[in-house]
C-alpha positions in Angstrom: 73.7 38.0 -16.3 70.4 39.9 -16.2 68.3 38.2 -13.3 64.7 39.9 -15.0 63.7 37.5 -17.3 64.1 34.9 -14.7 61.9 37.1 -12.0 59.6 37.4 -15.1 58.8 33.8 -16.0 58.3 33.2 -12.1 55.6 35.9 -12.0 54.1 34.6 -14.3 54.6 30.9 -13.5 52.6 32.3 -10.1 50.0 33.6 -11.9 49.2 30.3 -13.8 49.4 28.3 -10.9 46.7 30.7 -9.2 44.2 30.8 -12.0 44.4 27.1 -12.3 43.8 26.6 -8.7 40.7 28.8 -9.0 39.4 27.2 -12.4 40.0 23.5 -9.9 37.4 22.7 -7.6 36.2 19.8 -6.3 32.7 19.2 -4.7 31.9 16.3 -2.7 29.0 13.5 -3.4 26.7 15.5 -1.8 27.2 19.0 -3.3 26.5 20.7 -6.7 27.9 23.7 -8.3 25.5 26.2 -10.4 27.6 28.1 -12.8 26.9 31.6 -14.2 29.2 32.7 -17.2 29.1 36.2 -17.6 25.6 36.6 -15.5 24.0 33.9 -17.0 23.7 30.6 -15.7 24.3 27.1 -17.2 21.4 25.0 -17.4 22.8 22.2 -16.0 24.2 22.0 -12.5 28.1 20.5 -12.1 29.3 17.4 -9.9 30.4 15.6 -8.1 34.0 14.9 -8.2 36.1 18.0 -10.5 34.6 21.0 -11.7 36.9 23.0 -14.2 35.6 26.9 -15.0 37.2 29.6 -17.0 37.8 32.1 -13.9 37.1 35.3 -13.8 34.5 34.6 -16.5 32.6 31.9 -14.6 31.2 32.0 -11.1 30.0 29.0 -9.6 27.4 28.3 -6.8 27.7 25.7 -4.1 24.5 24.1 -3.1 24.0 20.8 -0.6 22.0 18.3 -1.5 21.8 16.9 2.0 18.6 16.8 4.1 18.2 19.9 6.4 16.3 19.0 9.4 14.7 22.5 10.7 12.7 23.2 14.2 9.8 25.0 13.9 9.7 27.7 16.7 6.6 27.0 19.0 3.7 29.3 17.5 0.5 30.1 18.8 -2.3 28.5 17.6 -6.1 29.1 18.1 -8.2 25.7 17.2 -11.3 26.0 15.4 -13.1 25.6 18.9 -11.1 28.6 20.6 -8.7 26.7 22.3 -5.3 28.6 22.8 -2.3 26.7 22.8 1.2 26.6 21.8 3.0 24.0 18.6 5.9 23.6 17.2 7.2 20.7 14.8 10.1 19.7 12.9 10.5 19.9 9.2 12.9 17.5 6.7 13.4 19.3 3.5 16.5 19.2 0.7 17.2 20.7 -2.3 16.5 18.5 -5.4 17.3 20.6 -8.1 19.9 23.0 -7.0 19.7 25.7 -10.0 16.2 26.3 -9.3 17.1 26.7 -5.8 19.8 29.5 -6.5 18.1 31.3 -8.9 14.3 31.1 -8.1 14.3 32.1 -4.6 17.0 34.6 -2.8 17.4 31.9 0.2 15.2 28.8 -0.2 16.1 27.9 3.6 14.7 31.0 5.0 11.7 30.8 2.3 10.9 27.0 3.9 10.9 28.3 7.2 8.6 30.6 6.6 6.2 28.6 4.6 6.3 26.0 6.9 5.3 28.2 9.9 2.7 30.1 8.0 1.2 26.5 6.7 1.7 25.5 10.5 -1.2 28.4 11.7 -3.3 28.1 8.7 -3.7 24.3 9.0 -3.7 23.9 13.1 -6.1 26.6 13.4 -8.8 24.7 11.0 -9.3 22.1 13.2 -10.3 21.6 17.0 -8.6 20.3 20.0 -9.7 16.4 20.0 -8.5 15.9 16.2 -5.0 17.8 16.9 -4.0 15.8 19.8 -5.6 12.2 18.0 -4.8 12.7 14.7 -1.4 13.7 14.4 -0.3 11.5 11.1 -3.2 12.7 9.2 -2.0 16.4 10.0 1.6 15.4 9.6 0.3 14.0 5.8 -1.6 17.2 4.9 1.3 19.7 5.9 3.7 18.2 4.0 1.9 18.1 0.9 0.6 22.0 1.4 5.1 22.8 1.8 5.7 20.0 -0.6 3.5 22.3 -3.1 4.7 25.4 -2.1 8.4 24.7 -2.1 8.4 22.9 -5.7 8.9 25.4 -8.2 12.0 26.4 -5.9 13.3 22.9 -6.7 12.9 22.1 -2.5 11.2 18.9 -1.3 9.6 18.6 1.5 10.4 14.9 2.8 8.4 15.1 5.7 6.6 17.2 8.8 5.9 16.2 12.2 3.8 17.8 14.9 6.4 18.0 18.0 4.6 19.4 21.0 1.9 20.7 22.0 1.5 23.0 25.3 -1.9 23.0 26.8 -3.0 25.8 29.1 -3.1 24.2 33.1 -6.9 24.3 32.9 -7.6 23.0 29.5 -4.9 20.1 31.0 -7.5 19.6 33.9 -10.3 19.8 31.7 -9.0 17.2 30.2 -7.9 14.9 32.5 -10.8 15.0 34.3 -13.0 14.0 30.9 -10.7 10.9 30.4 -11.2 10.1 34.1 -15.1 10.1 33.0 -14.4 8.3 30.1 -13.1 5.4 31.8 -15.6 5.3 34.8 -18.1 5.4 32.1 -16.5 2.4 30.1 -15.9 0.3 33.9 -19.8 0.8 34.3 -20.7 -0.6 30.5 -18.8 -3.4 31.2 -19.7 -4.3 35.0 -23.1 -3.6 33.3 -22.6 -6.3 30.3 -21.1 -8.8 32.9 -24.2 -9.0 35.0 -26.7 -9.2 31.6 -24.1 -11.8 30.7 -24.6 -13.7 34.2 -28.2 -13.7 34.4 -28.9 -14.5 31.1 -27.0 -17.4 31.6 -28.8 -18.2 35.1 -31.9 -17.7 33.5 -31.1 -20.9 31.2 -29.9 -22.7 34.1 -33.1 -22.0 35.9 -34.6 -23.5 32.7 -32.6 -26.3 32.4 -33.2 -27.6 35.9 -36.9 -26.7 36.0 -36.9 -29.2 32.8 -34.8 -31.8 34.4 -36.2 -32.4 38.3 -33.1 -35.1 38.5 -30.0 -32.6 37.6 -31.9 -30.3 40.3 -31.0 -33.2 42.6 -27.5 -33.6 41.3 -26.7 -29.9 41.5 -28.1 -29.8 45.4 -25.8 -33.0 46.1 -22.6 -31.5 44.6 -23.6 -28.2 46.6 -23.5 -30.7 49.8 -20.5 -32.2 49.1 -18.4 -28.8 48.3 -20.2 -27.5 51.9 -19.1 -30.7 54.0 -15.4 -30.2 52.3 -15.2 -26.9 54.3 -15.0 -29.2 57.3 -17.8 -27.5 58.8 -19.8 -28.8 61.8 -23.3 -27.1 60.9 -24.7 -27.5 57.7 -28.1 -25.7 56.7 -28.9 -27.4 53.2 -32.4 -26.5 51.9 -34.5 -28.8 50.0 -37.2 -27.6 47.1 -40.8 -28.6 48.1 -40.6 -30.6 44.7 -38.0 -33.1 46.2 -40.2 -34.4 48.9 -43.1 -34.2 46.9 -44.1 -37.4 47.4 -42.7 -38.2 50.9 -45.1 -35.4 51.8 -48.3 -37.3 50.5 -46.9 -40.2 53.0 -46.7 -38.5 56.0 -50.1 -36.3 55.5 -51.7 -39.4 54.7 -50.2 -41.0 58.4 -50.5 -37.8 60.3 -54.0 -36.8 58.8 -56.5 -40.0 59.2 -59.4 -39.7 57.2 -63.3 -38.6 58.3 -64.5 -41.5 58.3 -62.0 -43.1 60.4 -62.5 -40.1 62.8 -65.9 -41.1 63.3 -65.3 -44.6 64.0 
């Protein structure tokens, strides 16, 4: 018995086996395959789940549609006032439309990065010190709308940007520090300021009260007495307003102070 036909029909039973393994592939939820056929790619992107090509004919592309979290290196900036300082951020991107990003740009990752770095400069450097270390979300907001823009025809969208850090130079930290220290002393001043308007104002219409009412003058120096003798003190100097003994005072002059006429008698 002739054992070639049998080593045959193996051979080739080995070589279907192989060409359907490498027409089979499977891509996960978050992947998607761009297929070129003969050099020219189909339109529409394949997966998830089973992908079937006609190998060697097709060649297939596997992009991730997951989002990429990249660091941008810290880069020096120079603020619109002249202020030197180093920032870096971090950038969320992903691929939305995975056949634009194979065949529009020869590595959108590496074309991001250095968008985002060049957008970083350009949009840091328009703007001075106070508004870069106060306004961080409306920064955040405008460079990821410049990428966003950018990074769209390659089918990438930029999710979002966020200013990470920002080195200050020791004297500018100084600078600073001491200016907020200012700032506050400043503020403490308003408002020890404002307090003592505040309390005399309100004195001011005590005054007038009283003045208007001699009798709540009385009852205001009577409660004063009897706060003092709570103290348990064993002198009390209490003053009394000429107005008080007013008339008392026309008494005694009027005893102590005989008239002329009586003076010559």
């Amino acid at each position: 018995m002739n054992p070639f036909p049998s080593v045959l029909s193996l051979f080739v039973a080995l070589i279907v086996l192989i060409w359907i393994v490498r027409c089979l592939n499977i891509l996960p939820e978050y992947e998607r395959a761009v297929v070129f056929r003969l050099g020219r790619v189909l339109r529409s992107a394949k997966g998830p789940g089973v992908v079937l090509i006609i190998w060697p004919i097709d060649r297939i592309v596997k992009v991730s549609l997951r989002v990429v979290t990249w660091e941008i290196p810290p880069q020096d900036i120079i603020t619109r006032d002249n202020v030197s300082l180093k920032v870096n951020a971090v950038v969320y991107f992903r691929v939305v439309d995975a056949t634009r990003a194979v065949i529009e740009v020869e590595s959108y990752r590496f074309a991001v990065e250095q968008a985002a770095q060049t957008a970083l400069r350009s949009v840091l450097g328009e703007v001075e010190l106070d508004d870069l270390l106060s306004q961080r979300e409306v920064l955040n907001e405008k460079l990821q709308k410049i990428l966003d823009e950018h990074t769209e025809p390659w089918g990438v969208k930029v999710d979002r940007v966020n200013l990470k850090q920002v080195d200050l130079p020791q004297e500018m930290q100084r600078a600073i520090a001491a200016q907020a220290e200012a700032e506050r002393e400043r503020r403490a001043k308003i408002i020890a300021a404002e307090g003592e308007f505040q309390a005399s104002t309100k004195l001011a219409e005590a005054a007038a009260v009283l003045s208007r009412e001699p009798s709540a003058l009385t009852l205001r120096y009577l409660q004063t007495l009897v706060e003092i003798g709570a103290e348990k003190n064993t002198t009390v100097v209490f003053p009394l307003p000429l107005e008080l003994l007013g008339h008392f005072g026309v008494k005694v002059g009027s005893g102590a102070a005989p008239s002329q006429g009586e003076a010559a008698r």
